[in-house]
N, C-alpha and C positions, 0 to 999 in steps of 0.2 A: 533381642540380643542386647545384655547388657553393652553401652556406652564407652570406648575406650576412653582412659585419660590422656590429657592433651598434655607432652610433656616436652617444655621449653627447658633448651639448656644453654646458661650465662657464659660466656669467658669474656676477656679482658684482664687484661697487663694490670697491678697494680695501682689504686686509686685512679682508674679511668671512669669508673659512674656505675657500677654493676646495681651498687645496694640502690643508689636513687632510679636508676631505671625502674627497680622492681619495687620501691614504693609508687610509683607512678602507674606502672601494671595491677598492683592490688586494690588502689583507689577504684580504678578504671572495672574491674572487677567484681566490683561489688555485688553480693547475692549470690557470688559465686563460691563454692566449697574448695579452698586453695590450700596446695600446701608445698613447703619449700625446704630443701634438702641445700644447708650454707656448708658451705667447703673452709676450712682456714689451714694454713700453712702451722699458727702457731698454737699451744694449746688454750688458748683462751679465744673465744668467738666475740669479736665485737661484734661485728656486723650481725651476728644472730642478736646481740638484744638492742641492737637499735630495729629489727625486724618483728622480733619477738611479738606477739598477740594473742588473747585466749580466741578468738576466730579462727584462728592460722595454726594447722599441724605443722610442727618445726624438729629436725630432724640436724642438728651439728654433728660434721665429722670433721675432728679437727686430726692434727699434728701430720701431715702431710698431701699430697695430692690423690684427687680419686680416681685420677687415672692414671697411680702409679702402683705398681704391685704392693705397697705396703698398705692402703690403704679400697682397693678394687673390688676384694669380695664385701668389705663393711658397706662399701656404695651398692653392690647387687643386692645386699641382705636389705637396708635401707630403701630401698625398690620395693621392694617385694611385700614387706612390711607394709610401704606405705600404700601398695596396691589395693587396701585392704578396708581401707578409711573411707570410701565413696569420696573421691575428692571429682571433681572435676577438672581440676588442671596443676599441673607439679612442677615446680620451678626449680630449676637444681643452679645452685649458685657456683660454681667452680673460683678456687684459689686465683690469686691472678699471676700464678705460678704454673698453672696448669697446662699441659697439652693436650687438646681433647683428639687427637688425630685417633685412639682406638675404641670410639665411641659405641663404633657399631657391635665390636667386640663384646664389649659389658650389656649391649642388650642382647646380645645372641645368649651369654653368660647367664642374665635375668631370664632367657626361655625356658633352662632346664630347671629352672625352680616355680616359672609359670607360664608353660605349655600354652595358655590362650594368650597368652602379650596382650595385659591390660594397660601398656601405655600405646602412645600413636606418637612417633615424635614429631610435632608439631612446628620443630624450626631449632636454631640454633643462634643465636643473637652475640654478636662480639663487641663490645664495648670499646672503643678505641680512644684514648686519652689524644685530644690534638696536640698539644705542649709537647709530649712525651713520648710520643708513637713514633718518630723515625727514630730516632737515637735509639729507644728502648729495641727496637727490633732488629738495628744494627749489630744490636749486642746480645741477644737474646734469641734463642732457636726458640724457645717457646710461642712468643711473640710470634715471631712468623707461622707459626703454625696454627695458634687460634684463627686468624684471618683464612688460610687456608680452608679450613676447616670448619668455616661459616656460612649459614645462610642468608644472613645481614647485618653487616659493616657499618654499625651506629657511630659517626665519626661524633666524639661528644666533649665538650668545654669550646666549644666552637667561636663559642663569645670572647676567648683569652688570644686566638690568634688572627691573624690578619686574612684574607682570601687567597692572598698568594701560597702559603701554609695551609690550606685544606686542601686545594687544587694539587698539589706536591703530596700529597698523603692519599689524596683519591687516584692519583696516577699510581703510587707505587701496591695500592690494595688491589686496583686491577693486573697489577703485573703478575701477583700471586694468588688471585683467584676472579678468574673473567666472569663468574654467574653470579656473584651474589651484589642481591640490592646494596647499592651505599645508600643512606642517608645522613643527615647531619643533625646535633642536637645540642640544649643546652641544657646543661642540669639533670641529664639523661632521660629529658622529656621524648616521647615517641608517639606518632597517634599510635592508639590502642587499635584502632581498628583494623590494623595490621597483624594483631595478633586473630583475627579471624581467618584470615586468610591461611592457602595452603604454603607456609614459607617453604614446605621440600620443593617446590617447584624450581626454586633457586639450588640451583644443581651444586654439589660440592666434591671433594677430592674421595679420591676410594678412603677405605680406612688402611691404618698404617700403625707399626708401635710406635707410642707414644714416649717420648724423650723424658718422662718422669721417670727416675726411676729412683730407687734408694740412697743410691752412691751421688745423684745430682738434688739432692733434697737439701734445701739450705738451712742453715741454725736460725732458731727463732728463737729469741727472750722477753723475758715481761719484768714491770717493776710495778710495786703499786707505792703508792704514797698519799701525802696529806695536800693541804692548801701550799699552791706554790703563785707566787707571782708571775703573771702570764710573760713581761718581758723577759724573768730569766726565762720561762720554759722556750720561748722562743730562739733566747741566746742558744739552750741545750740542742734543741732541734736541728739549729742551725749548724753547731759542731760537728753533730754525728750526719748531715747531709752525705758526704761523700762513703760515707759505710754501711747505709743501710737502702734498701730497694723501699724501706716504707716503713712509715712508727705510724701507727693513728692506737686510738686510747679515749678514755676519757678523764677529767680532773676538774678542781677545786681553782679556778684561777681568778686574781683580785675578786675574792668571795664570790662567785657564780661558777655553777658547772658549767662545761665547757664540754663540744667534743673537740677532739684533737687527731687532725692529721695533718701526714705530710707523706705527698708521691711527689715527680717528675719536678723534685723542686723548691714545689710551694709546701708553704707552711699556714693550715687554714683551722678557724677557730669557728663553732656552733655550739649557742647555746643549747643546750641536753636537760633533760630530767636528774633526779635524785640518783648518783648510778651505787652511792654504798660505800665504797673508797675509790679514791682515783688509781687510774691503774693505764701503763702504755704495752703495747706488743711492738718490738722491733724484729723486721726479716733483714737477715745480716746479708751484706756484698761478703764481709770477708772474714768471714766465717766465726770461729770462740772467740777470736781476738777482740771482737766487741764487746764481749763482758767489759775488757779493762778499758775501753772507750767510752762504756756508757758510765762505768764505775767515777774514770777519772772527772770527765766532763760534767755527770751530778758533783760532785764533790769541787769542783771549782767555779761553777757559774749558778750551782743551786745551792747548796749547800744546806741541806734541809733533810730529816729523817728519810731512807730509801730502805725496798727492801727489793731485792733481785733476785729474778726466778729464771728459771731454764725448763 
């Protein structure tokens, strides 16, 4: 009997560690036939080409959530598709927008297109930014529901906070979901060996619909441009902090590429490859009105050729 694929699936709140978890799981990996399904909110996938590899079957679905109905049959087709490739294990990256609460749904969805269920879900792994995890979930149904809806509660940047501040974060993950392993991580290191294991054993919540939907779907913009001076791009960053749930991008800053993000805050700079032209995605708190946020603020602390996309 053919082998089923082992099929891990990512959540986590914006810039909590998804992508570095899962270069960690790929190294770890090795020999093996992988392939990963990246989720993004906006139309352009960073996180797919910092992942990108001729190794690696890679499958982007961007401009919304995949488990929201605007986006839920291209995730089953995407499935199905990928059932098809001999992979041995398939990583599905989800938005960090995402509510996976109707998980089980989409693979009941994937039976009636492949009756032997060539996946096995293998676990459910939730990314937890420590900086940014009670605030963001104070404020966010989403948030609380990836944790719910988890098999293990990777608590990660663990090195940014103090003891008192994880112990407060592991209290409030068990208040909303008593089975699943916590661990703690830094850099979204995790033994791999873990991923051997059976994670469903770590019992989780029934399935439930999912709080993405169309009408909760937030505006996302892009801009690309040329060489900018990494201080202003900082000053920029800095401005539009309170309007957006996350920029990350990549750019030309004091002549080296750069990648560029910013979640729960911080503003953090890695040096990157060749990427073409520099280019950022921003996920909006409040909604169009950041066009004229991002417009005005390039134009008074950058003041350098832009061009903006939607």
């Amino acid at each position: 009997m053919k082998n089923k694929i082992k099929l891990y699936v990512l959540t986590g709140f914006l810039g909590a560690g998804k992508t570095s978890f899962l270069l960690h799981a790929l190294d770890a990996m090795e020999g093996k036939k992988i392939g990963i399904i990246q989720n993004e909110f906006g139309k352009l996938s960073i996180d797919g080409d910092i992942l990108r590899s001729g190794e690696i079957e890679m499958r982007d679905l961007t401009r919304g959530s995949i488990f929201c109905s605007c986006l839920k049959l291209n995730f089953v087709q995407a499935l199905a598709e990928m059932s098809e490739m001999g992979l041995d294990c398939l990583f599905v990256e989800s938005s960090g927008l995402a509510d996976p609460s109707n998980l089980f749904e989409i693979l009941e969805a994937l039976a009636v297109l492949k009756p032997e269920r060539p996946y096995e879900l293998a676990g459910t792994i939730c990314l937890v930014d420590a900086v940014g995890f009670l605030q963001d979930a104070a404020e966010l149904e989403a948030v609380v529901r990836q944790v719910v809806h988890c098999n293990i509660a990777l608590i990660n940047k663990c090195d940014l906070v103090d003891a008192e501040r994880i112990e407060e974060i592991k209290n409030q993950i068990r208040q909303w979901n008593e089975h699943c392993l916590m661990l703690t991580a830094t850099d979204g290191a995790m033994d791999a060996a873990l991923l051997e294991q059976d994670l469903s054993s770590y019992a989780w919540a029934p399935s439930e619909d999912s709080t993405n939907t169309a009408d909760t779907k937030p505006k996302t913009f892009s801009v690309s441009f040329g060489a900018v001076p990494q201080e202003s791009m900082t000053a920029f960053l800095a401005a539009l902090r309170p309007h957006c749930y996350r920029v990350k991008g990549f750019g030309v800053l004091d002549g080296a590429w750069q990648q560029i993000d910013m979640a729960a805050g911080r503003i953090d700079y890695k040096p990157c490859d060749d990427r073409g032209e520099g280019r950022l995605v921003f996920i909006s708190k409040i909604g169009i009105q950041l066009i004229r946020e991002i417009k005005d603020e390039w134009d008074k602390l950058i003041a350098l050729p832009v061009e903006l996309h939607n």
